[in-house]
N, C-alpha and C positions, 0 to 999 in steps of 0.2 A: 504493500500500500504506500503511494506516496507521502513522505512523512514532510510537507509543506504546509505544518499547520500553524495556524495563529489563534488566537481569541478575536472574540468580537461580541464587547459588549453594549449592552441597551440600555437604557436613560429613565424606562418606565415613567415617573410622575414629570419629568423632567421635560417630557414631550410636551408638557402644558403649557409649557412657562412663554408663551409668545414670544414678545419683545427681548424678556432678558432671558431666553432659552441659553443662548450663546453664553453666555456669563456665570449659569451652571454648571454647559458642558465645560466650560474653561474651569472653576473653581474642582469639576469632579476629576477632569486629567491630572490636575497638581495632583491632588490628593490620592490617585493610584502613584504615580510617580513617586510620589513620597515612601508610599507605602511596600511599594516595589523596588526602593533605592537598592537595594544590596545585590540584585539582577542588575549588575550594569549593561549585557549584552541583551537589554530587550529594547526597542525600536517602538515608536508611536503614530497611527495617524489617525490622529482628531479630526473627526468629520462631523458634520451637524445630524446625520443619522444614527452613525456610531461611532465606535472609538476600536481601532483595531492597534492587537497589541501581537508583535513580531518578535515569538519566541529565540533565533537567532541561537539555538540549541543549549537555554535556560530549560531546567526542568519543570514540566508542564504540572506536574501534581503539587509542584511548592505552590508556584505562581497562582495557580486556581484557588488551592487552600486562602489563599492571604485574597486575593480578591471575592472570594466569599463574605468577608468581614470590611469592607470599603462601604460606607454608608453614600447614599444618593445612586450606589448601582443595583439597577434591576434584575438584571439577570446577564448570562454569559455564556455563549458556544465554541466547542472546541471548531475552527474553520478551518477547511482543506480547498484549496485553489487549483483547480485543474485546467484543462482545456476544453473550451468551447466544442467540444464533442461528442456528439450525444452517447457513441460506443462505449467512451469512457465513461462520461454521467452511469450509465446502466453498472460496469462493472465495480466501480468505485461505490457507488448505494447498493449493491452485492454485499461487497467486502466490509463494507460499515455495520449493516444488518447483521453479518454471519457475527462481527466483534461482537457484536452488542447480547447475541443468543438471544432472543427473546423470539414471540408466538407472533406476533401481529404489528402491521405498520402501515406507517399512508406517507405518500408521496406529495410532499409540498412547491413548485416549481413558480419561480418567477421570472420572467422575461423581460431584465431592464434593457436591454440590447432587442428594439424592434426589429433588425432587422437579419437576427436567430429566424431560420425560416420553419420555427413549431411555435404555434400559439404555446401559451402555457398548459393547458387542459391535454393536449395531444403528447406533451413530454411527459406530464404523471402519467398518462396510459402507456405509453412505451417504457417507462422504466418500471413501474408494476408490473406489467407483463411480464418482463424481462425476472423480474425478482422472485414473480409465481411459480414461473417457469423452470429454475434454477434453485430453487429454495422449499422448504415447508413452510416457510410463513406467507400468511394468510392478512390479505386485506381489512382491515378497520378504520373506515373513514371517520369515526363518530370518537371512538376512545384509543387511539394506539399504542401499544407500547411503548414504541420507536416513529415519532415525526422527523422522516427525512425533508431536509430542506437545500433547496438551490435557488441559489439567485445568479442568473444568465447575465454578464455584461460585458462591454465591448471586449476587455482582453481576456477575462478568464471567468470561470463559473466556480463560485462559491459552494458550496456543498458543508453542510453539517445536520448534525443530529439534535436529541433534545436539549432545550437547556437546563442548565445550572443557575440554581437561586442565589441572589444576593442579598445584601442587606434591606434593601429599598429607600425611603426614604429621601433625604436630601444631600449632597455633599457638604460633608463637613464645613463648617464659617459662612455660608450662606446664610446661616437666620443670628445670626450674629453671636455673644455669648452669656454666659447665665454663671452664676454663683450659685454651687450647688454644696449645700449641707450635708458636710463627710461623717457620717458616725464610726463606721468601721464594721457595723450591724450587716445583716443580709439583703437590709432593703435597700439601702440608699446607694451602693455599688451599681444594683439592678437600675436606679433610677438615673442615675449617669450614664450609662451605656444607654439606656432612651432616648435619653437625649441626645447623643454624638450620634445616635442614628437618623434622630432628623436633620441632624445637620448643625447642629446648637454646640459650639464651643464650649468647654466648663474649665473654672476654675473649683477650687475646692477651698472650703472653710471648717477646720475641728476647731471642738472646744475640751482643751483637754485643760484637766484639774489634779496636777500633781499636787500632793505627796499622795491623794486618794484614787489618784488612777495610773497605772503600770506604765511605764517608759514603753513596754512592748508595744499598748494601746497605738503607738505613735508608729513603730515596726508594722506592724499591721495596716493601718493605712497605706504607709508608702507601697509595701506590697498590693494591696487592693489596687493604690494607683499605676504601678508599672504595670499591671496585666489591662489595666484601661489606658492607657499608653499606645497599647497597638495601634485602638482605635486613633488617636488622637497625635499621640508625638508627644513632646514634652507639655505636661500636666503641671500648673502651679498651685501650690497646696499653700495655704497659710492656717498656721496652727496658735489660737485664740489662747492666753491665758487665763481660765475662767474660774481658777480656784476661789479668789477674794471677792468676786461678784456672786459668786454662788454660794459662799458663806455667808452673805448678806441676804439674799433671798431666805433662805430657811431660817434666818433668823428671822423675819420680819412675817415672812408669807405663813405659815402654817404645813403640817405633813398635807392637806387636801388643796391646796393650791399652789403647792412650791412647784409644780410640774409647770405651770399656766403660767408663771410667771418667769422660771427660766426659761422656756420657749419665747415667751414673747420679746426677753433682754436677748437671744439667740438671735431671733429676726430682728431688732434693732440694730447689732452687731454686724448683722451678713450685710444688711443694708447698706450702711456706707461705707463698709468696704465695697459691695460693689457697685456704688455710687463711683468712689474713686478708682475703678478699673474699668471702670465703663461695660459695665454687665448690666441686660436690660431686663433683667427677669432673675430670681431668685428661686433654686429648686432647691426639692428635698423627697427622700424616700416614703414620706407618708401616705396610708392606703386607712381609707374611712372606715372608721370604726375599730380599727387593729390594737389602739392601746386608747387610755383615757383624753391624751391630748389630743387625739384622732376622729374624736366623733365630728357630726357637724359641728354642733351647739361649742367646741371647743378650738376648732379649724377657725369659727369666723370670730371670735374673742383673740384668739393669738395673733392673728393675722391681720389686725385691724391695725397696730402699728408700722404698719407696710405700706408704705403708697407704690413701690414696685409691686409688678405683678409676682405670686406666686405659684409656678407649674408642679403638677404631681404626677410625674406619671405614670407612675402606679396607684393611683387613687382610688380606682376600679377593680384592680388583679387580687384576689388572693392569697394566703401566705403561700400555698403548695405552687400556685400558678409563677409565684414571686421567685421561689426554690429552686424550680426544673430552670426558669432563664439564670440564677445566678449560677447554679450548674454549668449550663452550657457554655458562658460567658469564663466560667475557671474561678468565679471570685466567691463562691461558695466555702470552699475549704480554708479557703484566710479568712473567711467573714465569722466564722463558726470558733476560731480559737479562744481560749477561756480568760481571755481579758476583757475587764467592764469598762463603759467607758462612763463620763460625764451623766448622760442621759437615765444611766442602770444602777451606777455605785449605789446613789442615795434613793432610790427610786420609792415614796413612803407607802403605806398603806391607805386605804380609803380618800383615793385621788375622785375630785369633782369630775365628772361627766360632761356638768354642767353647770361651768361657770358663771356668776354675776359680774358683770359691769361696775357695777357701784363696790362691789368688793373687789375686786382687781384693783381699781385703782385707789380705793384704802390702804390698800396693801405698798403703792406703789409709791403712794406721797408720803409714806410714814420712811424713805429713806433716799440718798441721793443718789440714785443708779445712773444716772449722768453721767458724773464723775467716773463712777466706775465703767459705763461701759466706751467712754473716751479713753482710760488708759489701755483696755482691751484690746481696742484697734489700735492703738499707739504702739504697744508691747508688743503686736505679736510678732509673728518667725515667718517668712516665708521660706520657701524652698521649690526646688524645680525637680519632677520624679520624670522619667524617664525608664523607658522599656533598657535600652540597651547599655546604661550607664549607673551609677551610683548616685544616691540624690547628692543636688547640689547647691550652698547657699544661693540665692537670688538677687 
């Protein structure tokens, strides 16, 4: 079989975008390129229909693995470029179909080259034929196994099989980026990787509370973030001092409201940090109803010190639903180690459900969390985490 194969992948929502289609498919090239940097012998040509990628004898099973995970791409076909011959077309979707072993297949033909002298409809019948004739497998127009495809043009004919899923989504920095709330827990990993797959930039903000939370707490993050890395490249994480605010909280708040109120000095914090990085939106792993800060009645009390918009997007998924994506994303296993963080250490009993308004802010004037949540942002640590390097000051 001719081993003249490339990729050739599709734009899916991307096809939408009118005007600024262009500025997509420009934004998702970098971001394979990026992602494919260590294939330096692979070759590019961006076209406003696709994007064909020139293995140049790069291994084909890496390169597919890693454009699996490229957010804004739709899907992706192994492509064989042959000659304008229909002899060949017949034997070449033969040889494709026998690879593949499978029961059933349909013949897909397109004729960008008018002046190929078979309509498209007369080339699926002759290489059907051809394929019935020569094989066990059996015609299914409706569900096939195996959709052979060709697309006929002036110098060569395209030929490939099914495709391979990708991410979807939007390419990476296209919807600009967001401050997203690091616990080191199992949801908020999952809630990052949602969002680099629409296309949403993140930075990351912990709130860690030495002496009562483990140095590890902070080992742990960075791992969660190099494995979300892939997606992204270099990850900036800043890590909040939140011991002496959060000792002022419990003293003042109560065990049934002390949750209500570091949440809400949490998004005051996230806030003008990502005021000053210029992040337009503020995430976090919360899913409705999952713990006490979680219900409605407690989501629209916390969040009411936010004039940034705040995304969840897992708001709707399940813990199990939440699970199987940290699984498959890899950040399951570091999300699950037995260090507590800020959010668990002091976590009290008989937490409100459902907060009062007029009590929150009882709460809130009886001390000067100003101050303290100014030093917060002032103290904290950034750092730069990285798939292939060691984290590094900022």
């Amino acid at each position: 079989m001719n081993n003249d194969v490339m990729i050739m992948v599709r734009y899916g929502e991307l096809s939408t975008k009118g005007k600024n289609k262009k500025d997509f498919i420009d934004c998702l090239a970098r971001n394979i390129k990026r992602m494919l940097i260590k294939y330096d012998s692979l070759t590019y040509e961006v076209k406003r229909d696709h994007i064909y990628i020139h293995l140049n004898d790069e291994n084909l099973n890496e390169v597919s693995s890693v454009l699996q995970n490229v957010s804004g791409l739709s899907s992706f076909s192994y492509v064989y470029r042959i000659d304008n011959n229909l002899e060949k077309m017949k034997e070449f979707a033969l040889n494709l179909l026998l690879k593949e072993n499978k029961k059933t297949f349909k013949i897909r033909a397109k004729r960008v080259d008018k002046t190929f002298p078979m309509v498209s409809d007369e080339i699926n019948r002759h290489i059907a034929g051809y394929i019935l004739s020569h094989s066990d497998y059996k015609v299914d127009v409706h569900n096939p196994d195996v959709l052979v495809s060709l697309t006929i043009r002036e110098d060569f004919t395209y030929i490939y099989t099914n495709d391979i899923q990708g991410l979807g989504g939007y390419p990476l920095g296209m919807q600009g980026k967001a401050m997203m709330m690091l616990s080191g827990g199992i949801d908020s990993p999952v809630a990052c990787y949602k969002m680099l797959r629409r296309g949403i930039q993140i930075e990351c903000i912990h709130f860690a509370a030495p002496p009562y939370t483990s140095e590890a707490v902070i080992t742990k993050i960075k791992d969660i973030l190099k494995v979300l890395s892939f997606y992204q490249g270099k990850i900036i994480l800043h890590i909040i001092p939140f011991t002496k605010l959060q000792e002022e909280i419990y003293r003042y708040a109560g065990p049934s409201y002390a949750i209500t109120i570091m949440r809400r000095m949490m998004y005051r914090i996230s806030e003008r940090l990502a005021n000053k990085r210029k992040c337009l939106v503020i995430g976090n792993g919360e899913s409705i109803g999952q713990v006490a800060s979680q219900t409605m009645v407690s989501i629209n009390r916390i969040e009411s010190v936010c004039s940034l918009p705040v995304i969840r997007p897992l708001s709707v998924l399940d813990k199990v639903e939440i699970i199987d994506i940290a699984k498959k994303i890899h950040t399951y296993d570091i999300s699950i180690r037995p260090y507590e963080d800020c959010c668990t250490i002091f976590e009290p009993r008989n937490v409100t459900t459902a907060p009062h308004m007029d009590k929150i802010e009882q709460i809130e004037s009886a001390f000067d969390y100003e101050t303290l949540v100014n030093e917060c942002v002032e103290n904290k640590e950034t750092i730069v985490i990285s798939e292939e390097e060691d984290s590094s000051f900022f």
